[in-house]
N, CA, C and O atoms as a GROMACS GRO file, in nm:
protein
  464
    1UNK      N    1   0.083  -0.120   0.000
    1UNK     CA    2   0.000   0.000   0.000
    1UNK      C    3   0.087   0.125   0.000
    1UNK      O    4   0.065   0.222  -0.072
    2UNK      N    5   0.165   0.117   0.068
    2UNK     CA    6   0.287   0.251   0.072
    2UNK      C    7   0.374   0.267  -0.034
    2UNK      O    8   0.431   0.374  -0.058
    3UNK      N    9   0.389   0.152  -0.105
    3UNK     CA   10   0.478   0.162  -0.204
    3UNK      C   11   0.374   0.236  -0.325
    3UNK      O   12   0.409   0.334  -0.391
    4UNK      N   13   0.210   0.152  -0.340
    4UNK     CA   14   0.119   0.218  -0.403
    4UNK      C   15   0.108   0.396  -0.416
    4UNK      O   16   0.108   0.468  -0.516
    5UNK      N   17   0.096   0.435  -0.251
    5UNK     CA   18   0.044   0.602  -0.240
    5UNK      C   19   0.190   0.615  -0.317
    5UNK      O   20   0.177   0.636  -0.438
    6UNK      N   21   0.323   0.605  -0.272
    6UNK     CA   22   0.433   0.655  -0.268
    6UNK      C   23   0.435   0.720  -0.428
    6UNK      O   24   0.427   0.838  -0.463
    7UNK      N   25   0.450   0.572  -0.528
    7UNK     CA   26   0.401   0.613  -0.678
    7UNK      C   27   0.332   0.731  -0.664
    7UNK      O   28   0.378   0.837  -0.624
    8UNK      N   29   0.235   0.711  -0.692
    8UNK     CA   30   0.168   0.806  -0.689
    8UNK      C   31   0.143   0.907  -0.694
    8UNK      O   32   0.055   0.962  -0.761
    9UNK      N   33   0.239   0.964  -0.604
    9UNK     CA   34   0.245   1.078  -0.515
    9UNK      C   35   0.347   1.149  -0.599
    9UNK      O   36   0.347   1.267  -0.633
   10UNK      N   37   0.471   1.013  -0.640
   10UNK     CA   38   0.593   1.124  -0.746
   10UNK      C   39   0.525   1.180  -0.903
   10UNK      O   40   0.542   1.276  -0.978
   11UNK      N   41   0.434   1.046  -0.900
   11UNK     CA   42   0.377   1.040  -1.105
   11UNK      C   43   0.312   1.179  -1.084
   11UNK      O   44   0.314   1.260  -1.177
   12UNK      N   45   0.241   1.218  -0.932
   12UNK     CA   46   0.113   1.340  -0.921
   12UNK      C   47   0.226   1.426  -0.914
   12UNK      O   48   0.201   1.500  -1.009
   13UNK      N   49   0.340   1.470  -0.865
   13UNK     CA   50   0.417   1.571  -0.845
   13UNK      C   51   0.463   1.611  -0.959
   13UNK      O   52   0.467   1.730  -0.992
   14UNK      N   53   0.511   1.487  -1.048
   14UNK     CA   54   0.554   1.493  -1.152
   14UNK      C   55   0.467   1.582  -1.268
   14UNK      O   56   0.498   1.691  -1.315
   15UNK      N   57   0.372   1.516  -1.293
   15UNK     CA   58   0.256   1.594  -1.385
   15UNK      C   59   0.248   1.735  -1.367
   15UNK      O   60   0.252   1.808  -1.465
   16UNK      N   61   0.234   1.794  -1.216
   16UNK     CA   62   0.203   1.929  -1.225
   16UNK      C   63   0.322   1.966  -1.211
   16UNK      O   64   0.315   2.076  -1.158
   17UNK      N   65   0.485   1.925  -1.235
   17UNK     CA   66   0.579   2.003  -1.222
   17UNK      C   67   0.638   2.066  -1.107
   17UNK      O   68   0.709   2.164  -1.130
   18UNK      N   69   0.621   2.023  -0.972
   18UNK     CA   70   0.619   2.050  -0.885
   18UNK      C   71   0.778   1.983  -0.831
   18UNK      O   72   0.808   1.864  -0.834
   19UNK      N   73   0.836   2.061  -0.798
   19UNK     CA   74   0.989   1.991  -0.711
   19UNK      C   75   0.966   1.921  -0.555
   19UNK      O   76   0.879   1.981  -0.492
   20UNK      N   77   1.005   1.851  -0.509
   20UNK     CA   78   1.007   1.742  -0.406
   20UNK      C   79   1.000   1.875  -0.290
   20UNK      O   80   0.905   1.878  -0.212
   21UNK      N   81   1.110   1.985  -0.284
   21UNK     CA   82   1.085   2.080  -0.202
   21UNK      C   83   0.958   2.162  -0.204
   21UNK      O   84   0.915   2.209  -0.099
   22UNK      N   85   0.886   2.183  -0.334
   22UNK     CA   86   0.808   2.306  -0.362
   22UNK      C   87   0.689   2.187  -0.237
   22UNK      O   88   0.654   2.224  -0.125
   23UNK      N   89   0.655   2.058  -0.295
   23UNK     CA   90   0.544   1.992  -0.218
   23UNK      C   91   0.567   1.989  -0.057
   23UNK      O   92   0.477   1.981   0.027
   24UNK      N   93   0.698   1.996  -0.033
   24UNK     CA   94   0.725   1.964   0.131
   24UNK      C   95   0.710   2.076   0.203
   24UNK      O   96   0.708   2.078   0.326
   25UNK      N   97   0.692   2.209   0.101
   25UNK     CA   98   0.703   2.321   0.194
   25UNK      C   99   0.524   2.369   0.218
   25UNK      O  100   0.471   2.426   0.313
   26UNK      N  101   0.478   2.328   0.110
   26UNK     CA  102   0.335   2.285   0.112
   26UNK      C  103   0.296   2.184   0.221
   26UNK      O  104   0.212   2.237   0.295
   27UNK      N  105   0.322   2.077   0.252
   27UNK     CA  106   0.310   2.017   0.358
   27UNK      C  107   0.362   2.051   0.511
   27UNK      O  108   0.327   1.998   0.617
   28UNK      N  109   0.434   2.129   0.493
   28UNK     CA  110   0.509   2.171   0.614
   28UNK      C  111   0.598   2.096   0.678
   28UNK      O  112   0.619   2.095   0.800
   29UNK      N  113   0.674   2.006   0.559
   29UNK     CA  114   0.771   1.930   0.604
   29UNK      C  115   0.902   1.925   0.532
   29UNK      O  116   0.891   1.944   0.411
   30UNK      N  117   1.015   1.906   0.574
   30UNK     CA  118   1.138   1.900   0.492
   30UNK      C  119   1.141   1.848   0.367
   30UNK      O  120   1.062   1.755   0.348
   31UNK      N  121   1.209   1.880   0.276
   31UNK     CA  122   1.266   1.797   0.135
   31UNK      C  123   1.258   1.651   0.196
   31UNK      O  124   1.168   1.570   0.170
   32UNK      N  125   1.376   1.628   0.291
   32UNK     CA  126   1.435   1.497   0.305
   32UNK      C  127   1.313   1.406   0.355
   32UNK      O  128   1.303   1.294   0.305
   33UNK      N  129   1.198   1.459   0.475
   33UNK     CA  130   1.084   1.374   0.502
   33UNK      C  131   0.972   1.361   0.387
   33UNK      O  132   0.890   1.270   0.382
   34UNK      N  133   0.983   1.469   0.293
   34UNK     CA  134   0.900   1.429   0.161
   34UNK      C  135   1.006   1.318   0.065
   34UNK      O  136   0.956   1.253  -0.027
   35UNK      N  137   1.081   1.311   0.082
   35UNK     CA  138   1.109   1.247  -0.008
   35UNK      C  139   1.115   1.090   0.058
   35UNK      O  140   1.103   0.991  -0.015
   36UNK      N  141   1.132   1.081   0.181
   36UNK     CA  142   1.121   0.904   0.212
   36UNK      C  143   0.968   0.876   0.200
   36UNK      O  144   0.935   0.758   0.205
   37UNK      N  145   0.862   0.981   0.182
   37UNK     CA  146   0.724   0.951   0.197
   37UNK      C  147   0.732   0.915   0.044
   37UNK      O  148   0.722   0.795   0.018
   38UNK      N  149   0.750   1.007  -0.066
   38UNK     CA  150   0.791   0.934  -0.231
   38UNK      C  151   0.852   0.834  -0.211
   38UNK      O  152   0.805   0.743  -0.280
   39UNK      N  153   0.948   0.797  -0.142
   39UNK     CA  154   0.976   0.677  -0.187
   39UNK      C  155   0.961   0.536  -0.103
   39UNK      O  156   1.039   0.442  -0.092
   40UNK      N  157   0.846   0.557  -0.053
   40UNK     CA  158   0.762   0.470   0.058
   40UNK      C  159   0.844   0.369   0.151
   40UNK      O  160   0.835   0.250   0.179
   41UNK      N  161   0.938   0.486   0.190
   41UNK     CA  162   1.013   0.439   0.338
   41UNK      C  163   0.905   0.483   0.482
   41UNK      O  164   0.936   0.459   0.598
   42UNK      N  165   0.773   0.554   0.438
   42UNK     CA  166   0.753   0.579   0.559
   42UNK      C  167   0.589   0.592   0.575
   42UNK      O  168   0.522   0.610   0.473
   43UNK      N  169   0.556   0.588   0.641
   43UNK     CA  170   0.423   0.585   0.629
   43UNK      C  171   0.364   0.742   0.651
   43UNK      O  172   0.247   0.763   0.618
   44UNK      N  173   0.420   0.818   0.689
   44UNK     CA  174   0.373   0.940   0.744
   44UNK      C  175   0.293   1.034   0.665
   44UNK      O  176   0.247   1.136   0.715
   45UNK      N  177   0.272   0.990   0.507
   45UNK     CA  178   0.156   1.012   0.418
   45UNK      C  179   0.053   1.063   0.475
   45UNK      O  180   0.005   1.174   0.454
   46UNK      N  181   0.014   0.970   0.558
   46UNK     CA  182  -0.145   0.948   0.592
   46UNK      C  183  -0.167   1.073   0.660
   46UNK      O  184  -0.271   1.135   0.643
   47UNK      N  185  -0.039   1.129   0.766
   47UNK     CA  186  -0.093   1.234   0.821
   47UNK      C  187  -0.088   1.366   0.741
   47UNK      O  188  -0.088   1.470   0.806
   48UNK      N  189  -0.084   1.372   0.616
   48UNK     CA  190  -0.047   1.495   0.538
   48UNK      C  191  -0.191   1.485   0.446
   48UNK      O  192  -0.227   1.588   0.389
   49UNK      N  193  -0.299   1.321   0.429
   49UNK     CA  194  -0.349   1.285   0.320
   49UNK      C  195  -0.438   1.410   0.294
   49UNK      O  196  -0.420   1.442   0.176
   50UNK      N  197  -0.542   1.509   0.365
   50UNK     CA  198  -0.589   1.616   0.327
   50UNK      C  199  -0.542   1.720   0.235
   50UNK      O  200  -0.597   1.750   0.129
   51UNK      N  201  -0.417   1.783   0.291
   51UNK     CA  202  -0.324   1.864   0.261
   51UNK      C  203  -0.288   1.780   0.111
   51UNK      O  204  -0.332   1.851   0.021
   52UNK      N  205  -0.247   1.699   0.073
   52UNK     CA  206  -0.226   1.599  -0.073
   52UNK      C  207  -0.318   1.618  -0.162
   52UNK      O  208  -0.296   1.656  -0.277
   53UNK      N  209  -0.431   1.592  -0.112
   53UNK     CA  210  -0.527   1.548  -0.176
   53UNK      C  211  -0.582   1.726  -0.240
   53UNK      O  212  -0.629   1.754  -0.351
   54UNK      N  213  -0.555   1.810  -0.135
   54UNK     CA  214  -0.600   1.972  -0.201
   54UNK      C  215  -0.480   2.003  -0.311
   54UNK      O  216  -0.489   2.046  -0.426
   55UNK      N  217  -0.376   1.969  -0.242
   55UNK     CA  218  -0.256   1.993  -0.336
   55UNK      C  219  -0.311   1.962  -0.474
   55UNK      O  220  -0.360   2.048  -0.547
   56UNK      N  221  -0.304   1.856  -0.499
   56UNK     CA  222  -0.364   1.819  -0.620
   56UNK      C  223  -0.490   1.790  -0.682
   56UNK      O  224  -0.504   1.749  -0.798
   57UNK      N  225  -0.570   1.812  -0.609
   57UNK     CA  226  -0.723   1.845  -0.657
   57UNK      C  227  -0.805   1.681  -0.642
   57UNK      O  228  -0.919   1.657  -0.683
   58UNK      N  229  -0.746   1.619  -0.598
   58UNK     CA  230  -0.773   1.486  -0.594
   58UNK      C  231  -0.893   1.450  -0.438
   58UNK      O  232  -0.911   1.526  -0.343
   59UNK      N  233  -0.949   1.326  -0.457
   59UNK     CA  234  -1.031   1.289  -0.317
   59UNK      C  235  -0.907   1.161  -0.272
   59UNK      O  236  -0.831   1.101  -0.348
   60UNK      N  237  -0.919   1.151  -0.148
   60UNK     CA  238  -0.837   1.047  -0.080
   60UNK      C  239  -0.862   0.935  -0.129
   60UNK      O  240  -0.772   0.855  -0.104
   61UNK      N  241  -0.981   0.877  -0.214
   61UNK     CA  242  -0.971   0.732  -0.250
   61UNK      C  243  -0.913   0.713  -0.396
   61UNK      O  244  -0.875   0.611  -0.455
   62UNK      N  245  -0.919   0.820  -0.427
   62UNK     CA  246  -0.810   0.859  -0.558
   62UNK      C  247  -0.675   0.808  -0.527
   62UNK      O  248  -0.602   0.741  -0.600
   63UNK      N  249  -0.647   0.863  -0.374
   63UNK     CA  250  -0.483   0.828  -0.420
   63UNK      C  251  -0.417   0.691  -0.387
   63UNK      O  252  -0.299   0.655  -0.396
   64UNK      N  253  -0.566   0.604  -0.331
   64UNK     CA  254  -0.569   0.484  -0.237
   64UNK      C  255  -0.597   0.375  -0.362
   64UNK      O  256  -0.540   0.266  -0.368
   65UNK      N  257  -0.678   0.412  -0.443
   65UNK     CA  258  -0.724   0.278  -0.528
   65UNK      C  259  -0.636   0.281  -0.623
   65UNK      O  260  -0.574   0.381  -0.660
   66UNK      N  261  -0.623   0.102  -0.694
   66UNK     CA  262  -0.517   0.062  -0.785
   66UNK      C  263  -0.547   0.175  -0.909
   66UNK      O  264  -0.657   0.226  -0.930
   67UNK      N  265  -0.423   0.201  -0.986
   67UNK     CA  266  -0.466   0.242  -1.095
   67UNK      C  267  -0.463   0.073  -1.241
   67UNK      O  268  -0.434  -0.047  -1.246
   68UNK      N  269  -0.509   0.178  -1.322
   68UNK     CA  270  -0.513   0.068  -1.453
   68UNK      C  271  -0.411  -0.041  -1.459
   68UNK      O  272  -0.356  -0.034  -1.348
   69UNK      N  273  -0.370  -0.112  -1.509
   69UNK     CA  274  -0.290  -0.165  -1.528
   69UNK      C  275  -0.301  -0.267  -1.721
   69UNK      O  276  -0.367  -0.370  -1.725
   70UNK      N  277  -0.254  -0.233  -1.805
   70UNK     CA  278  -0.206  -0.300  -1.893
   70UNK      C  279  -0.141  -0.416  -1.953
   70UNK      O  280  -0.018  -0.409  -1.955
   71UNK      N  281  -0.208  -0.549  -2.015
   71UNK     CA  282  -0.164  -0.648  -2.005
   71UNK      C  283  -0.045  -0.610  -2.154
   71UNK      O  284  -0.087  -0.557  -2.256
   72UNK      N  285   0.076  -0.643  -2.137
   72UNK     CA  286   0.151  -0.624  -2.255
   72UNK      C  287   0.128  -0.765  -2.348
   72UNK      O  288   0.062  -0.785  -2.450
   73UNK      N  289   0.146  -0.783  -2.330
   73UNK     CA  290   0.082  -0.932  -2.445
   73UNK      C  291  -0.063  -0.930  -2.520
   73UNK      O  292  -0.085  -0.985  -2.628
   74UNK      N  293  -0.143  -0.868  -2.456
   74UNK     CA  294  -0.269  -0.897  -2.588
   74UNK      C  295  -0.329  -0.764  -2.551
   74UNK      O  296  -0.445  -0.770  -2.591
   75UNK      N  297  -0.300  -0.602  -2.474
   75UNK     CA  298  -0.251  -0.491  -2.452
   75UNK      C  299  -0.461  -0.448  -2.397
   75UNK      O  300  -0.534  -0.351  -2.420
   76UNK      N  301  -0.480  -0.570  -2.327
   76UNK     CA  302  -0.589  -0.549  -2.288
   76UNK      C  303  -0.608  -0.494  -2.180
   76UNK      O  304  -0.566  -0.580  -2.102
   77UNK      N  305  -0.657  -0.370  -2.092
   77UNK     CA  306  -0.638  -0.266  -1.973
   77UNK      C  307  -0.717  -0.359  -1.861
   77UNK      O  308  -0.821  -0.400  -1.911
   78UNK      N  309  -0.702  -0.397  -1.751
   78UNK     CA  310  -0.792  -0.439  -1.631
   78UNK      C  311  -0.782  -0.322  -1.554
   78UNK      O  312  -0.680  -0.254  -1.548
   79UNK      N  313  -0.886  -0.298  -1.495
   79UNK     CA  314  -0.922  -0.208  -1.383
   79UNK      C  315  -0.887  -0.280  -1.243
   79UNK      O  316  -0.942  -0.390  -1.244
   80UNK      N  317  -0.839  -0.266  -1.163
   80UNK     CA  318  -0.816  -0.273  -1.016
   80UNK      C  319  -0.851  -0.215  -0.920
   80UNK      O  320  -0.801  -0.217  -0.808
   81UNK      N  321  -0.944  -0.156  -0.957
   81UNK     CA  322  -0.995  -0.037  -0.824
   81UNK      C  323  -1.083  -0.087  -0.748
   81UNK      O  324  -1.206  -0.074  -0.751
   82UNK      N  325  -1.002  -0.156  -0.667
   82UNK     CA  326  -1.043  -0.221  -0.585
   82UNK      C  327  -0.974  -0.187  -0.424
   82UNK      O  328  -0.851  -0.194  -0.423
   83UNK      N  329  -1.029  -0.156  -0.314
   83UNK     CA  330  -0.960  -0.173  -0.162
   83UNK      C  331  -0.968  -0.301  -0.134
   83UNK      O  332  -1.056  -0.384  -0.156
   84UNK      N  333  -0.822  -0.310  -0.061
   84UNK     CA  334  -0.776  -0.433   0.028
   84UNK      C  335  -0.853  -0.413   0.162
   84UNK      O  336  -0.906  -0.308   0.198
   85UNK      N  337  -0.850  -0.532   0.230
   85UNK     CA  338  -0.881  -0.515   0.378
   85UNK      C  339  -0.818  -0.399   0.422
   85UNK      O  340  -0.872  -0.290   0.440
   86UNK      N  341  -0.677  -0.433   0.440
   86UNK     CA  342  -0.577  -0.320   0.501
   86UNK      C  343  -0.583  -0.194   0.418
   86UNK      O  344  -0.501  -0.121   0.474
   87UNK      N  345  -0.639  -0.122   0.306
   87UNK     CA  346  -0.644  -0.052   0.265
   87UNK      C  347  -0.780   0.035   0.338
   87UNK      O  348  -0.776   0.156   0.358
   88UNK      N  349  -0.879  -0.039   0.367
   88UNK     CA  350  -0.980  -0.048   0.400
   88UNK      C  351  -0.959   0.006   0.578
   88UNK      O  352  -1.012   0.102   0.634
   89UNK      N  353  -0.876  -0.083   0.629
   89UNK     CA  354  -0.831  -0.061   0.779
   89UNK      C  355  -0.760   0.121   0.777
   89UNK      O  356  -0.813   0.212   0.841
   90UNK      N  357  -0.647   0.138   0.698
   90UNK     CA  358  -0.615   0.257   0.682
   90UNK      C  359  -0.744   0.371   0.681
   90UNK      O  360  -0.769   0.457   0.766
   91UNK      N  361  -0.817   0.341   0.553
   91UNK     CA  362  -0.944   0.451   0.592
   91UNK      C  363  -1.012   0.466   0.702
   91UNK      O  364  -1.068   0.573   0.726
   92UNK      N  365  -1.016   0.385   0.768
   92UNK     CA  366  -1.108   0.340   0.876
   92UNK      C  367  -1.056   0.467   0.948
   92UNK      O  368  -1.111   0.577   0.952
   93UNK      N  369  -0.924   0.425   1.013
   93UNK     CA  370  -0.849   0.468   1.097
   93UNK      C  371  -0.798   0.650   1.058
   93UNK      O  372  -0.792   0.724   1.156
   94UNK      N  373  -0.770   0.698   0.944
   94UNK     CA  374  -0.762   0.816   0.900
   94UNK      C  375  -0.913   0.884   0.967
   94UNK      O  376  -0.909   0.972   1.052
   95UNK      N  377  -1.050   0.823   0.910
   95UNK     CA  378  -1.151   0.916   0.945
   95UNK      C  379  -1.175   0.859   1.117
   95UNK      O  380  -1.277   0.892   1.178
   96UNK      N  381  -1.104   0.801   1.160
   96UNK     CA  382  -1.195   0.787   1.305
   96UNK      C  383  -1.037   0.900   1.333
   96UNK      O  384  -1.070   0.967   1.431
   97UNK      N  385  -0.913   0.939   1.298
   97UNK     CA  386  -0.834   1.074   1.339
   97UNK      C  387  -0.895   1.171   1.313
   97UNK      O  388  -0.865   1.269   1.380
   98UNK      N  389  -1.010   1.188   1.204
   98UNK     CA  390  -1.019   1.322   1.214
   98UNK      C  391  -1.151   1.340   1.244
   98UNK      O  392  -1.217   1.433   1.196
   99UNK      N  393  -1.206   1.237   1.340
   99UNK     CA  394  -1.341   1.293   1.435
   99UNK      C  395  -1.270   1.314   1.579
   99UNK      O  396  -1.317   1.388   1.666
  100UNK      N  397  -1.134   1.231   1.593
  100UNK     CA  398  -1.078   1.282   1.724
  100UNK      C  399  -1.063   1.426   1.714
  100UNK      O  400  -1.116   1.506   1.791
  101UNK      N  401  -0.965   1.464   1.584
  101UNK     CA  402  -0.945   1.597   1.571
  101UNK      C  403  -1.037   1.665   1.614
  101UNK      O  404  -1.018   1.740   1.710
  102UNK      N  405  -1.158   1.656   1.555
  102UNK     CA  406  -1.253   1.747   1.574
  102UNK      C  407  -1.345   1.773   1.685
  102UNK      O  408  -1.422   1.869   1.694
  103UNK      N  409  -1.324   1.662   1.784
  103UNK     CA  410  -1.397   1.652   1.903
  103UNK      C  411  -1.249   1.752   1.991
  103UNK      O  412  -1.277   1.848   2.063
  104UNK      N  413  -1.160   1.726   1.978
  104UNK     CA  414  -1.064   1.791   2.027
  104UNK      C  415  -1.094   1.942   2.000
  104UNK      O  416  -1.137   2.018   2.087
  105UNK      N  417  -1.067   1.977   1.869
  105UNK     CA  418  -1.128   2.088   1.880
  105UNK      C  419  -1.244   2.182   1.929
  105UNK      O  420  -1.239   2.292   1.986
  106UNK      N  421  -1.324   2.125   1.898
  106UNK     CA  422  -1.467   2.187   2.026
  106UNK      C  423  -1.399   2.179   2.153
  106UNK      O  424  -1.378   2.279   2.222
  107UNK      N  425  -1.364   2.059   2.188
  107UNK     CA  426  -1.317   2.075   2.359
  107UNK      C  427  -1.209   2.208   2.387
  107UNK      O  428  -1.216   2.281   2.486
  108UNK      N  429  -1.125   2.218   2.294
  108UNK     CA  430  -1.072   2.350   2.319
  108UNK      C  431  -1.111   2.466   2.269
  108UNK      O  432  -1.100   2.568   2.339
  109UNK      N  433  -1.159   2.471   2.150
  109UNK     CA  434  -1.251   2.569   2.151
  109UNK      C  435  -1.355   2.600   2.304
  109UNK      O  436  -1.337   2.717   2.339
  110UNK      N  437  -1.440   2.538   2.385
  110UNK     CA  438  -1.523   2.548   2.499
  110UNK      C  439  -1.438   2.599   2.579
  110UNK      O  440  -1.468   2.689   2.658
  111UNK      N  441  -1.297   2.537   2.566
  111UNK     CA  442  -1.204   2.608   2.715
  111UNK      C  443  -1.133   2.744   2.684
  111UNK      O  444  -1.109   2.829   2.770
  112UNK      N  445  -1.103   2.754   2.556
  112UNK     CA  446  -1.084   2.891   2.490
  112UNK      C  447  -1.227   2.991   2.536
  112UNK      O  448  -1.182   3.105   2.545
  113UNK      N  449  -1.349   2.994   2.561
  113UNK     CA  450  -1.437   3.048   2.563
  113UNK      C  451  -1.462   3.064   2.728
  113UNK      O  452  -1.514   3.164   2.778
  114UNK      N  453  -1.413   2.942   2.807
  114UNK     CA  454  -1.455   2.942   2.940
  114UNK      C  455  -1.346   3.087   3.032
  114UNK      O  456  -1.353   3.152   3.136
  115UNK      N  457  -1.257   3.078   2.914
  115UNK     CA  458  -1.167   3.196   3.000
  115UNK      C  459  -1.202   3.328   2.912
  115UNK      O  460  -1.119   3.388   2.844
  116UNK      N  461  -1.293   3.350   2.922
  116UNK     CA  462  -1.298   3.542   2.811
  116UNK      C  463  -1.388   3.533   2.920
  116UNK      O  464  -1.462   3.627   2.947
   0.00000   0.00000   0.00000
């Protein structure tokens, strides 16, 4: 799956012309931590996947499902867009972070308000 986003992520950088720094400074992370995320030494994708996904105009299951793939021998295209379990587990787990996020936020938002 990491090796999957990782692709991905260079072919999408690639297309719009974008340098490994121009995307990391967009993410708010170094050259050197964007670039082990391209080259799927790391998983830390997941916490940037919003920020990615605006970058490039894309929805998160965009950058999760197989792309095409091409049989070279009789040059017939199969579709793969398909989620794995564990692909499946990843989503899971991304949207149950960002209802924590957001319950977090109200809670500090309320304590931001309890002191004015």
């Amino acid at each position: 799956m990491n090796l999957l986003v990782a692709k991905k992520l260079k072919k999408l950088r690639i297309q719009k012309g974008f340098s490994q720094e121009k995307v990391a400074d967009y993410l708010q992370i170094s050259q050197s931590a964007y670039n082990r995320i391209e080259h799927g030494t790391c998983h830390s994708w997941v916490n940037y996947i919003n920020a990615i996904c605006n970058l490039y105009n894309i929805k998160p299951e965009d950058l999760l499902k197989r792309e095409e793939v091409t049989d070279p021998l009789n040059s017939n295209v199969a579709k793969e867009n398909f989620c794995t379990s564990c692909d499946i587990k990843l989503i899971e787990q991304y949207e149950l972070r960002l209802k924590e996020k957001d319950a977090y936020i109200v809670l500090l938002e309320k304590m931001i308000s309890n002191y004015k």
